[in-house]
N, C-alpha and C positions, 0 to 999 in steps of 0.2 A: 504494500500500500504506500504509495507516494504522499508524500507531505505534502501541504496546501501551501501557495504562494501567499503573502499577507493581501494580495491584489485579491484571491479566492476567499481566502476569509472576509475579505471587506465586503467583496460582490454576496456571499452567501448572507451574512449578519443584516445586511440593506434588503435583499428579497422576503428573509424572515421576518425586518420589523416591518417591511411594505406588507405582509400578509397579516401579521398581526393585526394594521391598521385599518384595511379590509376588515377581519373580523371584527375590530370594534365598531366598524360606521354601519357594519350588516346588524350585530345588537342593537344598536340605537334606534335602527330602522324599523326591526322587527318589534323592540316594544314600545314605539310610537303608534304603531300598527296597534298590537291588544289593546294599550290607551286610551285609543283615538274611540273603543266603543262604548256603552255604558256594560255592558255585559263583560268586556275586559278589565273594565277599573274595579267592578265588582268583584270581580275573582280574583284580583291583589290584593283588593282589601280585607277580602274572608281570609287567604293565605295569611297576611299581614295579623291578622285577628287569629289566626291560630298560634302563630309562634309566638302570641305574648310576651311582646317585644314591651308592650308598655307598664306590664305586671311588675309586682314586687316580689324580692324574693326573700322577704322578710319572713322569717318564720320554716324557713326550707330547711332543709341537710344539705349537708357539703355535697351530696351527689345529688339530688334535686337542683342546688343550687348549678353545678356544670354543666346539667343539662338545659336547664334554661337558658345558661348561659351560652350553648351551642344554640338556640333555637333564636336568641334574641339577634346573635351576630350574623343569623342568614337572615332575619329579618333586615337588620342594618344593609345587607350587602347587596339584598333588591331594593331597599331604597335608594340606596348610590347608584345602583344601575336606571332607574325613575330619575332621579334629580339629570344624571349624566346626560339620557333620553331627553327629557322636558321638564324643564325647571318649574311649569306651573302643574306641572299634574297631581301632585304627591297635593297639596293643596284642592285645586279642583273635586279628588276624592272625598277630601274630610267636607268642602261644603257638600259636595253630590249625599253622602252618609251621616251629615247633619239635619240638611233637609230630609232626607228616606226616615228617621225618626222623627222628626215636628211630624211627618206625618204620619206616622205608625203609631205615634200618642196622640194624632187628633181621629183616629178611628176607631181606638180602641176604648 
């Protein structure tokens, strides 16, 4: 196996972050897409509502407390991927899910 020129390594390291960059501008794409519908924001926000990201963990065990602590930081890490996407969405939710209760307590 022959060694790489630094010219090869440069060329290879530049195609690898130019694919990378591809891949991130197709993420961005893609969850502007789920987003963009009310049925996609709804299915973040249940996700978001599962891993109780905004629970306390007062009163846990040290292993309760890790694994929330696992649940909360994939929480964190699709909201980075939302902010990254569209900076008003993650907001947009909380009104769309503020309103869905004013009226779910004016029906009930």
């Amino acid at each position: 196996m022959a060694l790489k020129t630094p010219d090869q390594l440069r060329r290879e390291s530049q195609r690898a972050e130019s694919e990378e960059l591809k891949t991130a501008r197709q993420r961005r794409i893609d969850i502007r897409e789920v987003l963009a519908t009310r049925e996609g924001r709804s299915f973040v926000w249940t996700i978001l509502g599962l891993s109780g990201y905004m629970d306390s963990f007062e009163g846990l065990s040290s292993d309760e407390k890790s694994f929330m602590a696992g649940k909360r930081e994939l929480a964190l890490d699709i909201l980075r991927l939302i902010e990254d996407a569209d900076t008003r969405a993650y907001p947009h939710m909380i009104l769309e899910n503020l309103e869905l209760s004013e009226e779910e307590k004016g029906n009930g």
